[in-house]
DRENLO-955288 format. One record per residue: x, z, y of N, C-alpha, C in turn; residue in three letters. Coordinates in pm, whole numbers, plus 50000, padded with zeros to 5 digits. Atoms other than C-alpha are relative to their C-alpha. Example, Ala and Ser with C-alpha at 12.3 -4.5 7.8 and 13.67 -1.06 7.14 Angstrom:
# residues 2
500895000049881512305078049550500905000050120ALA;499184999449881513675071449894499235007350109SER;
***
This chain:
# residues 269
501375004649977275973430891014499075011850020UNK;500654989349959273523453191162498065002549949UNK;501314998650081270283460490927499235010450076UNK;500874990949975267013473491079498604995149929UNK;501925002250090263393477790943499345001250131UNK;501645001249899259863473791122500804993550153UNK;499695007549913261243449491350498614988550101UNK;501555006350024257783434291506499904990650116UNK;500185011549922256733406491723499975001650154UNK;500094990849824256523430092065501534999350032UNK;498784998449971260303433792013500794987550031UNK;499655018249984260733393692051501324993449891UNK;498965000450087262883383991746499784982450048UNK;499425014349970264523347191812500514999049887UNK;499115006550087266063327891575501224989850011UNK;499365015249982268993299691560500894999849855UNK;499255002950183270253283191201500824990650074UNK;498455008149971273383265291240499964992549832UNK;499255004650146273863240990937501044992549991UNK;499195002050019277013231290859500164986849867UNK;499705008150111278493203990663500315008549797UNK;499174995050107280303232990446499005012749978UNK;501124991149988277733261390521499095003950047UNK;500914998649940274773273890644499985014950065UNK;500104988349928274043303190911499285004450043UNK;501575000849944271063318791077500395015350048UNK;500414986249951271003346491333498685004950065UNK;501564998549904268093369591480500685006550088UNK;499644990349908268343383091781498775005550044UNK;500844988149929265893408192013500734999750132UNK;499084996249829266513421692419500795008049946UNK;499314983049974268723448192257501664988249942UNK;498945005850107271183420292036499854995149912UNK;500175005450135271373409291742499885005549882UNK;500254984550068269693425891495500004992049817UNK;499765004350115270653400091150500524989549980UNK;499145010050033272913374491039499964999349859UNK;499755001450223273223359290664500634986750022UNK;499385004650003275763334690588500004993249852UNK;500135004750129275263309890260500924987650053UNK;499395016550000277013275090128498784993950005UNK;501365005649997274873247390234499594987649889UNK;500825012150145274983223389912499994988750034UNK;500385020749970273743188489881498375003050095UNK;501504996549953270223203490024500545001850169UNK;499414988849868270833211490424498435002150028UNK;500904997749990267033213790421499335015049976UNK;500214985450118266993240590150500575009050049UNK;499004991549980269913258190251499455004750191UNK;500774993749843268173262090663499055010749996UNK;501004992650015265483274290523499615014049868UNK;499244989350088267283295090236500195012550122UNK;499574988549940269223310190496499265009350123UNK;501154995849931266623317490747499165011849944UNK;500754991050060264603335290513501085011949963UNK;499174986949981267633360390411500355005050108UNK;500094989649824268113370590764499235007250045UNK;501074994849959264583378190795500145009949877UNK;500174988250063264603397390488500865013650010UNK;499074989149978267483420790588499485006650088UNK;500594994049953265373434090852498405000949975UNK;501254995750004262203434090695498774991150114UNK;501195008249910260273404490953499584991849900UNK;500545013250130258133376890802500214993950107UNK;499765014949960258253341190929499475000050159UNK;501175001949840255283342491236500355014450059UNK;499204996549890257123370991382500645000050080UNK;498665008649901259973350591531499034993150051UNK;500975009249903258963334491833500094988149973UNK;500515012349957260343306791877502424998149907UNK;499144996650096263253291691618501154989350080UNK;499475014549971266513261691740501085004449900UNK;499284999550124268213248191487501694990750083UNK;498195005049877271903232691571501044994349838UNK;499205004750119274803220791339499494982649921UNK;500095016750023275353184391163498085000349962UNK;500945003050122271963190490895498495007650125UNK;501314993649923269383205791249498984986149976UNK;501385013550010267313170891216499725000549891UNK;500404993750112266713183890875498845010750006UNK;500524986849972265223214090964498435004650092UNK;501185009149966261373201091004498975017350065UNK;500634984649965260263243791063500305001950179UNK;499504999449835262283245491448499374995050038UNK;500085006749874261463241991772500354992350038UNK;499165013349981263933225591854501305000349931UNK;498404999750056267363213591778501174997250128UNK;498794996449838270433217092044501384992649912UNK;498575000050106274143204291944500315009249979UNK;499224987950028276563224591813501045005150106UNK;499114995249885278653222392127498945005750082UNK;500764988849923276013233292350499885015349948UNK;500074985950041275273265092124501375009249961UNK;498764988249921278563275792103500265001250110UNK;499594993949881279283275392389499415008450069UNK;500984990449955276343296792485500185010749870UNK;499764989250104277383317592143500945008850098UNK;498454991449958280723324792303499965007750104UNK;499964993349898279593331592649499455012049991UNK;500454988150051277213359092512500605009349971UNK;499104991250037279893374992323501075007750081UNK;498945002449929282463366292575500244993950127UNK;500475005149833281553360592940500944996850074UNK;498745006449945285453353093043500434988049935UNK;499805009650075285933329492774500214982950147UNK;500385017549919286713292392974500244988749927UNK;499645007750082288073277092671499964999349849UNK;500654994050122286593275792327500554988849891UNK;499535011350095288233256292015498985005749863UNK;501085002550106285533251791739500264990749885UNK;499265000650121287133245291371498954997449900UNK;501234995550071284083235591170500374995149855UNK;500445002750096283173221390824500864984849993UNK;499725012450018284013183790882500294992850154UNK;499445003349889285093180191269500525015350063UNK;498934992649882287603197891563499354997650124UNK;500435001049891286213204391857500575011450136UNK;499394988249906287643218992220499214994750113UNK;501135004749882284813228392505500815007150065UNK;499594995549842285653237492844498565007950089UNK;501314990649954282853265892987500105002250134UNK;500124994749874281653270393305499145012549969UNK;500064989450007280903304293399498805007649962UNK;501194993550078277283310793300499734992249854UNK;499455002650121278613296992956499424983149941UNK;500115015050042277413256692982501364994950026UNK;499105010750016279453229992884500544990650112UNK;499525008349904281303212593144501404992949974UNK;498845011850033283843188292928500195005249829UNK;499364995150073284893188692609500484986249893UNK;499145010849975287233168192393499615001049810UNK;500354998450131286173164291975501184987449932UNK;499425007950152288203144991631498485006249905UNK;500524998150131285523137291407499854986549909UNK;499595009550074286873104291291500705001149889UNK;499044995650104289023121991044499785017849918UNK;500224982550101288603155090776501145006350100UNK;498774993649984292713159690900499145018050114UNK;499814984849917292493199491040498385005349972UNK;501654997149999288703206790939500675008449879UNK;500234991650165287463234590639500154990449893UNK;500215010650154286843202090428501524999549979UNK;498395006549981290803190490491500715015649926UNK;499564987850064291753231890373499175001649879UNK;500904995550107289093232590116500984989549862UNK;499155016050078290883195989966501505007349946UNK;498724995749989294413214190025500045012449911UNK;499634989150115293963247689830499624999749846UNK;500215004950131292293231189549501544987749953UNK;498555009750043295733209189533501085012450006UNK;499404990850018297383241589589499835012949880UNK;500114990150083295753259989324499615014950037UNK;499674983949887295003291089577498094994050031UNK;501384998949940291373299989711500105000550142UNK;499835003349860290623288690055500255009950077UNK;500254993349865290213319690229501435015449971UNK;498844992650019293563332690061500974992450093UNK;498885006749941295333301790267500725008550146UNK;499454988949907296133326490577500895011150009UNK;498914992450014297703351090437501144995349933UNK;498275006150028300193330990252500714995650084UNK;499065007149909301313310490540500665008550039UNK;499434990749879301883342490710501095004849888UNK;498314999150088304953346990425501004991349982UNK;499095014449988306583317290506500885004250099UNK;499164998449846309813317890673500944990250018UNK;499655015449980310363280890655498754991849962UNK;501725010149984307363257690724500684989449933UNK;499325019950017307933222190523499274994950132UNK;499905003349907307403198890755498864987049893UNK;500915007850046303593176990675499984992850111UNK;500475013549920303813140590801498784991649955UNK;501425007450042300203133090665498955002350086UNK;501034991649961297313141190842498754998049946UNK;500925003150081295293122490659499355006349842UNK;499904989650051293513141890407500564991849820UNK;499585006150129294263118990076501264997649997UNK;498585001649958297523111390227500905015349965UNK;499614990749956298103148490293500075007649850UNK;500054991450107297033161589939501194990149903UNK;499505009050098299013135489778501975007850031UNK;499154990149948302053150889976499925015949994UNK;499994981150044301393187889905500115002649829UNK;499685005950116301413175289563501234998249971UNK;498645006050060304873161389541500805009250078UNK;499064991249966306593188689752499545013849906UNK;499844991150152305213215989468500614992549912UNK;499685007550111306573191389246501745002849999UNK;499175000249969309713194189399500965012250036UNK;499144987249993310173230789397499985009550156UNK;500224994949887309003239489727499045013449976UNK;500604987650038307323275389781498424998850101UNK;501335001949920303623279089850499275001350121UNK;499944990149845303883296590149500564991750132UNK;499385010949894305993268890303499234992850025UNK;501055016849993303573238890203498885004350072UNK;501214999749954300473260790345500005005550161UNK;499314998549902302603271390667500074983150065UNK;500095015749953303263233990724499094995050035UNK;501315004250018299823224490680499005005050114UNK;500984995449887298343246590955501124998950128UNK;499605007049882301363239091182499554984250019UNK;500555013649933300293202091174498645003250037UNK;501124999949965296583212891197500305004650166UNK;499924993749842297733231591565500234991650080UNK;499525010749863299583200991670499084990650038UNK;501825013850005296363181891585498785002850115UNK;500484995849875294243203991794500105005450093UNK;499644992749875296323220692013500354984050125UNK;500275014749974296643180992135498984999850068UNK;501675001849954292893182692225500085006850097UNK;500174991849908293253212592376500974995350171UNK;498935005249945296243199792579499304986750138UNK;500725016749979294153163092657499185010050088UNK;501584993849936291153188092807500555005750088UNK;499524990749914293333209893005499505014649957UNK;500094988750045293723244892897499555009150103UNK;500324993349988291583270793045500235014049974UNK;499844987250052292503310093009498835006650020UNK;500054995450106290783329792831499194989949894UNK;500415008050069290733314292532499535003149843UNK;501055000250150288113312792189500954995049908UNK;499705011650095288733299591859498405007949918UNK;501564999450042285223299091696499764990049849UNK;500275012650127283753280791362500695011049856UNK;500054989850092284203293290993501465001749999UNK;498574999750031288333281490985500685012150093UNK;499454993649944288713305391254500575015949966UNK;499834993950128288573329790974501685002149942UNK;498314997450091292383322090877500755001450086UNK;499124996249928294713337191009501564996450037UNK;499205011649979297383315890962499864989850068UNK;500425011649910295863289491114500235006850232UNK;500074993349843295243313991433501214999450046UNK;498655001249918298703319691455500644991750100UNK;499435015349990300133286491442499394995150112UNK;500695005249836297333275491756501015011550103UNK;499324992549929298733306491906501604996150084UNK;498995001249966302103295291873500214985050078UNK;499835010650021301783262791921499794994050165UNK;500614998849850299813265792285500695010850077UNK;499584989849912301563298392386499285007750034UNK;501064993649955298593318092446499575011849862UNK;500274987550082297103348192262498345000149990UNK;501755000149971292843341592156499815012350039UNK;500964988649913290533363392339499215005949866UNK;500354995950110289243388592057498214998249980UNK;501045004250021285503380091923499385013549955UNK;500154989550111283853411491800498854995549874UNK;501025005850147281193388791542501374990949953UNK;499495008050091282033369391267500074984450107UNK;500055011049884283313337891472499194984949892UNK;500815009750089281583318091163498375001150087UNK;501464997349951278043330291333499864992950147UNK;500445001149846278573317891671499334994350034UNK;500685011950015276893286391656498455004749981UNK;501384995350038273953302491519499445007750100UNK;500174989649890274263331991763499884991750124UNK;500165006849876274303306192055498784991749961UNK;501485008750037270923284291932498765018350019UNK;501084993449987269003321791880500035003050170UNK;499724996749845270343327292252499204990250043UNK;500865011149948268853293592349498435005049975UNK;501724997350015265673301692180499475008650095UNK;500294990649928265493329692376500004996350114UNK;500075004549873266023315592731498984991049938UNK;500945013349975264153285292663498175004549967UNK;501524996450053260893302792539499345003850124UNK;500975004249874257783298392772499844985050067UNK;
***
């Protein structure tokens, strides 16, 4: 994250908060980049937590509030968020996150809080198709958050265990009560942790590498959102599609956010 002081209203600071089912995000940007990011859980509040995280972004560079021009909010809890300009989906702003970052990008899979989502980018980084599951937790943070608390393991350890597995069990649940109830009875049974959390992100791949599949696969390809974080999981899409993601250099948790301060920024005037 890139901390500066005396950041001032000539230099055009933008904003975009992303709230999440599971967390909250908020980047600033400027013509030069992005000059602050802060990353909190968003609670039972997504009101609090917009305007929590908003304010730590600004304080890492030292702006107050009526410096930012102009603010869009994005993610499930933006109609919350009564301070914005406006509010954008979350597929539109990634996909304008990604193109920013990643101007070859044509295919972006977005892993969030409580839905799966796979956009298809046309080349000045709008949306032109994309294919979502958000009838079901199965393959979301909530569905891994459910799973390492039945595993006994901290979520953002589930990546590197899979990657010690050198036999996946084999999860016919996808459902997430279904699924914990089964990760349950194969520890019970003497199975090793590494297998059950290997299993678990091969069915998540077949779940959305499916989507991806249904949409038609595009090269070069994203994976974006906070799950994109595990590296196990990455694999397993990897393997699962045959393809190798296109490298991100931000936190791919920010993108969402980073694509709404981008909006702000075009759309102002």
């Amino acid at each position: 994250m890139l901390q500066m002081q005396g950041i001032t209203k000539k230099q055009g600071v933008f904003a975009g908060i992303d709230v999440g089912s599971l967390t909250a995000k908020c980047v600033l940007i400027n013509d030069e980049g992005i000059v602050s990011s802060s990353i909190i859980d968003t609670g039972v509040d997504s009101r609090k937590a917009g305007k929590t995280v908003f304010n730590k972004a600004l304080q890492f560079i030292g702006c107050k509030t009526e410096e930012v021009i102009r603010i869009v909010g994005t993610g499930y809890g933006r109609v919350s968020l009564p301070f914005v300009n406006e509010a954008i989906t979350e597929l539109t702003c990634h996909a304008k996150g990604v193109n920013y970052l990643k101007p070859d990008i044509r295919t972006v899979i977005d892993i969030g809080g409580q839905d799966s989502k796979v956009i298809k980018l046309n080349k000045d980084g709008s949306m032109l198709d994309f294919a979502m599951n958000d009838r079901c937790a199965a393959g979301t943070g909530r569905f891994l958050e459910v799973m390492a608390r039945a595993l006994e393991v901290r979520i953002q350890e589930l990546g590197q265990i899979s990657l010690c597995s050198m036999k996946p069990c084999l999860i016919n649940n996808t459902c997430t009560v279904f699924a914990e109830s089964e990760v349950i009875s194969l520890l019970a049974s003497g199975e090793k942790r590494e297998d059950i959390v290997a299993g678990l992100h091969y069915g998540i791949a077949r779940r959305v590498g499916n989507l991806v599949r249904r949409l038609g696969l595009k090269e070069s390809l994203g994976f974006v959102g906070g799950v994109a974080n595990n590296r196990g999981l990455r694999k397993a899409l990897e393997d699962f599609l045959s393809v190798k993601f296109a490298s991100i250099d931000e936190d791919p948790q920010i993108v969402g956010a980073l694509g709404a301060a981008v909006l702000a920024r075009e759309n102002n005037g």
